[in-house]
C-alpha positions in Angstrom: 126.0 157.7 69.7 127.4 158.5 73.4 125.8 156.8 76.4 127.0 157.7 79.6 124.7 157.9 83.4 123.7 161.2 84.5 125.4 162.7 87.8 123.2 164.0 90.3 123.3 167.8 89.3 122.1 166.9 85.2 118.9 164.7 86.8 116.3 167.7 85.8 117.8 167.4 82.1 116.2 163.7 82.0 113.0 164.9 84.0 112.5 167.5 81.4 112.9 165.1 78.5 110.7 162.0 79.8 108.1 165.2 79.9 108.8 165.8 76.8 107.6 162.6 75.4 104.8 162.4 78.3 106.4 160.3 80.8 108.1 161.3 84.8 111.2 160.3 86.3 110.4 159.1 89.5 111.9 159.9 93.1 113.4 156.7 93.7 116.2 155.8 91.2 119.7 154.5 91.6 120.6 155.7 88.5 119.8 157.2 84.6 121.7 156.2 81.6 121.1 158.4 78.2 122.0 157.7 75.1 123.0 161.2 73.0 123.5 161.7 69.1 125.1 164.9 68.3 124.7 166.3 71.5 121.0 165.7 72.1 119.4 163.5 74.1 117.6 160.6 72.1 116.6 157.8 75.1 116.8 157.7 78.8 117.0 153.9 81.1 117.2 154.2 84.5 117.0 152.1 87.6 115.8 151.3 91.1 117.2 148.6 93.1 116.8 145.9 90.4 114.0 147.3 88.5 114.6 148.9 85.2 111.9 152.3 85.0 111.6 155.7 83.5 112.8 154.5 79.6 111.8 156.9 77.1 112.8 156.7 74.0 112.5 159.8 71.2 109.9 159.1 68.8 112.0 159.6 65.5 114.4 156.6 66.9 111.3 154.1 67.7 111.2 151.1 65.5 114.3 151.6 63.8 115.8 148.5 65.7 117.7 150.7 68.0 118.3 149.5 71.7 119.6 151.8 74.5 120.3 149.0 76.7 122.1 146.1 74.3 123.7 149.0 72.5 125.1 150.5 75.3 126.6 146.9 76.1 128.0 146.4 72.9 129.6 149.9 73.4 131.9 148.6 76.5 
């Protein structure tokens, strides 16, 4: 798995998968982190401030004791 924040110009890829799984990103974040497995997009964390919002996760990887967050932290 990759995991790696989203510059500016890819922010409509994230919009357009939250939809997918029937959720928005909203106006006001900082920042989006994804998490990609073979080059698609699997979850999405992002922030505002100091409030975590906008985490989707694909339904296929629910449950499976996947984490975006810790995983991306074990990943540094």
């Amino acid at each position: 798995m990759e995991y790696r924040f989203l510059m500016d110009f890819e922010r409509q890829m994230a919009d357009e998968f939250l939809k997918s799984i029937g959720l928005e990103l909203e106006n006001d974040v900082d920042e989006t982190l994804c998490c990609f497995e073979n080059g698609e997009m699997i979850g999405t964390c992002s922030y505002s401030k100091n409030v975590i919002k906008c985490f989707g996760i694909k339904e296929e990887y629910r449950g499976g004791g996947h984490s975006l967050l810790s995983n991306y932290q074990d990943s540094k």
